[in-house]
N, C-alpha and C positions, 0 to 999 in steps of 0.2 A: 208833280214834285214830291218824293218820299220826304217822310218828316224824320228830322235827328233821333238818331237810336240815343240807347239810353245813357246817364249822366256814365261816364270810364272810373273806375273806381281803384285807388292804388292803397286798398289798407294795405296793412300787414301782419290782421288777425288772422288767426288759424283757423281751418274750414272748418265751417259750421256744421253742428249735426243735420242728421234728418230727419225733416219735419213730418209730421202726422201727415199719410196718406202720399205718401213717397214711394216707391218699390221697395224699397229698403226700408225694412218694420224695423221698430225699436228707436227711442229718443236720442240714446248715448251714439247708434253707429254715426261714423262720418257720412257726409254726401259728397262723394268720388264722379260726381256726374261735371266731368272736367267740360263735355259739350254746352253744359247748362250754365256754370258759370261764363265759360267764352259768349257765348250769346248775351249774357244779362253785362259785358263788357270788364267784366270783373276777373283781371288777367291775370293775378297774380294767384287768385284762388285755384284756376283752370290749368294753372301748372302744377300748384304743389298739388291737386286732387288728382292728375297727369302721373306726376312724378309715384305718389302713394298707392296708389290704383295698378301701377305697371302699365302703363297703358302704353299704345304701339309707340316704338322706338321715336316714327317720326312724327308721330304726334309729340311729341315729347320735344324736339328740335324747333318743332314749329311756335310750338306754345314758348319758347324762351327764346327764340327768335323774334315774336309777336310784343313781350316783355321789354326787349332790347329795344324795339322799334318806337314801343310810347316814350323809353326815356330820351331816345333821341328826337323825335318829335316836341319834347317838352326842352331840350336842351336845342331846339334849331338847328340841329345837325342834320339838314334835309337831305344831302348826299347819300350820308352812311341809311336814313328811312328809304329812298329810292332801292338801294342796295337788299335791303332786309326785306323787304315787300316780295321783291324777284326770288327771294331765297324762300319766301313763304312758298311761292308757286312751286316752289322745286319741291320741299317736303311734303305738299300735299300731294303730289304723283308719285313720291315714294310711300304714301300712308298705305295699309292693307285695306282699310275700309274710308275712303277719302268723304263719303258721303254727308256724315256728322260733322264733320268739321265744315263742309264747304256749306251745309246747312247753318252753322253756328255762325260764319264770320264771311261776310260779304268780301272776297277779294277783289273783285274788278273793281267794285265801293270805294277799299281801301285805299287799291292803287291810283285811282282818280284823286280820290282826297289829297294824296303824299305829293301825286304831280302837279297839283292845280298851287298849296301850298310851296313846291319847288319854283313854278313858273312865277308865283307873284314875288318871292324873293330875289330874282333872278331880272326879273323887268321891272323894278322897282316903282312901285304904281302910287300916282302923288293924288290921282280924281277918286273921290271916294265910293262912286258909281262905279266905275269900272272895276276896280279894287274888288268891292263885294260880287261881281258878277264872276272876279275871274276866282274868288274861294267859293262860289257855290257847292264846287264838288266835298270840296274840304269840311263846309259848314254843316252838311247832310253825311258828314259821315261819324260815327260816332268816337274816335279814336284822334282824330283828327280835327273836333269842331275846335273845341278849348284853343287849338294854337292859331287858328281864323279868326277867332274871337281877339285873341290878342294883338295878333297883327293889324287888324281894322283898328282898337285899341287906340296902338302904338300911331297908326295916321289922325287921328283924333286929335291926340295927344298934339303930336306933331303943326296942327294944325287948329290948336288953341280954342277947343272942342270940349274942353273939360269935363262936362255932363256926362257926354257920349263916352267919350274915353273910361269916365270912371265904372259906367254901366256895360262897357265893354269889357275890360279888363274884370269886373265883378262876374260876370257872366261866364266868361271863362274858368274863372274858381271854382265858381256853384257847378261847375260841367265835371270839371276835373279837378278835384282837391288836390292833385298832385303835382300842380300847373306850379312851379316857385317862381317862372318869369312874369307870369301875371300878378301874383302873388307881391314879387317886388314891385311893379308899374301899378299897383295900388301906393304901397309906401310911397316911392314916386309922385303923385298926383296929391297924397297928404302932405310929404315934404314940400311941394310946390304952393301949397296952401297955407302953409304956414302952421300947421301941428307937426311939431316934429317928434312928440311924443308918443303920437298916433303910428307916426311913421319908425321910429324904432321897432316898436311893435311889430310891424307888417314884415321889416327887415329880418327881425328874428324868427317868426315864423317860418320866414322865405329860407335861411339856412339849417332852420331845423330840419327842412323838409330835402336840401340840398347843400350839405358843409362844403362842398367846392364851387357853387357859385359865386365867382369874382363880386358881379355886379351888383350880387347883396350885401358882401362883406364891405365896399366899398361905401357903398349909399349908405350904409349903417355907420362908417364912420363920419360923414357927412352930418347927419341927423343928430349925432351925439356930441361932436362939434358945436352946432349949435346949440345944445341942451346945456353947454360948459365942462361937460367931461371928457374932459382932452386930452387925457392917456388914455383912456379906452378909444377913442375914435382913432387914434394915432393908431395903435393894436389893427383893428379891422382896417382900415387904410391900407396900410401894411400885408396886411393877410390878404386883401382885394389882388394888391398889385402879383404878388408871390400868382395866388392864382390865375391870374387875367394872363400872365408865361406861359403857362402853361395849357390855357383855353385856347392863345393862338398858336401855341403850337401841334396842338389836337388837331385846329380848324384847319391850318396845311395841312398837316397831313391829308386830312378829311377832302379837302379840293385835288390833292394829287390823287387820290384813290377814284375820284369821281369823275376824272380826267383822263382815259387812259394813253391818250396822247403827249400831254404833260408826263404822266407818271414812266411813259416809255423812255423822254427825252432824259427824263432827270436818269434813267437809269443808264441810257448810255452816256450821261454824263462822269456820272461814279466809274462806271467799266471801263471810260476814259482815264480817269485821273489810276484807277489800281495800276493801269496798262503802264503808263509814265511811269510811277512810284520804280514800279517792276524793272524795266530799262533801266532807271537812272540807277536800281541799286547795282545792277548788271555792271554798267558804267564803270563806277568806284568799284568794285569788285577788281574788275580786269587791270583796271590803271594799278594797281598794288602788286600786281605782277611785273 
């Protein structure tokens, strides 16, 4: 069993110099070595070092393809991650030198991790044994542990585990600071304990890190609720719902696109209705004669 690559890291400080004994002499130059950051999981570095570097076209595609894919990962959009995954395959057969990169980023890894996390969302798993069996590929992969971690979490939670849940959900953070559903399912577990002060806190962190998640603006009106500041919860209350429109509207889409049997019908349902529209104006048209 390989052991979890390293913790995914989503600053969004600017790449750092290079260090003593680098190929690249001199303190002030940058480290353009976009392979090295992708490896150490640090994605967002390995594109603008990508970007700055010129480096190949599809390298470049893939690295912001790879970028897309954590946020959907962290937003439970496992569809659109299944989708991104496939597209990674494609841009490393268009790469001129593919070898670095397929050195840098385990994709067979990947795509296990995205599908193991698809299936356990999919066959909604209530035994906790099984559950963890069926994110193994997920938990050993480094892109994908943090949202395994949550998910196990979230059963915890669910099943009135609170320790586990809280050491779950923590685990997840310390993995990937960029994690804001774990992030809130902390607030979560303090609001249920009865700190709801604690739990503001966690909630703000949670949309500092993400202004359009529903789930935190909401719980954050909750927690301030209780606090007695009731025009501001009323505010985030508000802003949850505005948002949460808009999430399931995303989230269809996101099932049509993952669907392409669904996405076929609905289109010839639309090409149905222009079809009609077209005739009936035909219709009134001719009757005027």
């Amino acid at each position: 069993m390989t052991a979890p690559q390293p913790p995914v890291s989503d600053s969004d400080s600017e790449l750092v110099p290079v260090s003593e004994g680098q190929q690249q002499a001199g303190p002030t130059e940058l480290n353009l070595d976009w392979a090295g950051y992708l490896k150490a999981g640090e994605y967002r570095r390995a594109l603008a070092a990508a970007r700055v570097g010129n480096a190949d076209v599809a390298v470049q595609a893939a690295l912001e393809d790879l970028h897309d894919l954590q946020e959907a990962v962290r937003a439970r959009r496992l569809g659109l991650a299944s989708r991104l995954v496939a597209r990674l395959g494609t841009h490393t057969e268009e790469m001129q030198t593919p070898a670095d990169f397929r050195r840098a980023l385990d994709l067979s890894g990947l795509d296990a991790g995205v599908a193991a996390l698809l299936a356990a969302d999919q066959e909604r798993l209530t035994d906790e044994q099984t559950l963890t069996a069926r994110l193994q590929p997920a938990l050993h992969e480094g892109l994908t542990r943090a949202e395994a971690l949550n998910t196990l979490g979230v059963l915890h939670a669910l099943q009135d585990r609170e320790g586990q849940a809280r050491q779950a959900f923590g685990e997840a953070f310390t993995h990937d600071p960029g994690h804001y559903r774990a992030l809130t399912n902390l607030g979560n577990m303090a609001l249920e304990g009865g700190d709801a002060a604690s739990a503001e806190k966690l909630y703000k962190q949670a949309t500092a890190l993400n202004g359009d998640y529903a789930g935190a603006h909401h719980n954050l009106g909750v927690a301030l609720r209780k606090l007695g500041r009731l025009n501001e919860s009323v505010s985030a209350i508000k802003r949850g719902q505005r948002l949460s429109v808009r999430q399931t509207k995303r989230d269809q889409d996101d099932e049509l696109k993952s669907s392409p049997g669904t996405q076929r019908t609905v289109q010839l349902l639309r090409l149905g209705m222009i079809i009609l529209v077209v005739v009936l104006v035909l219709l009134a048209v001719r009757g005027r004669f």
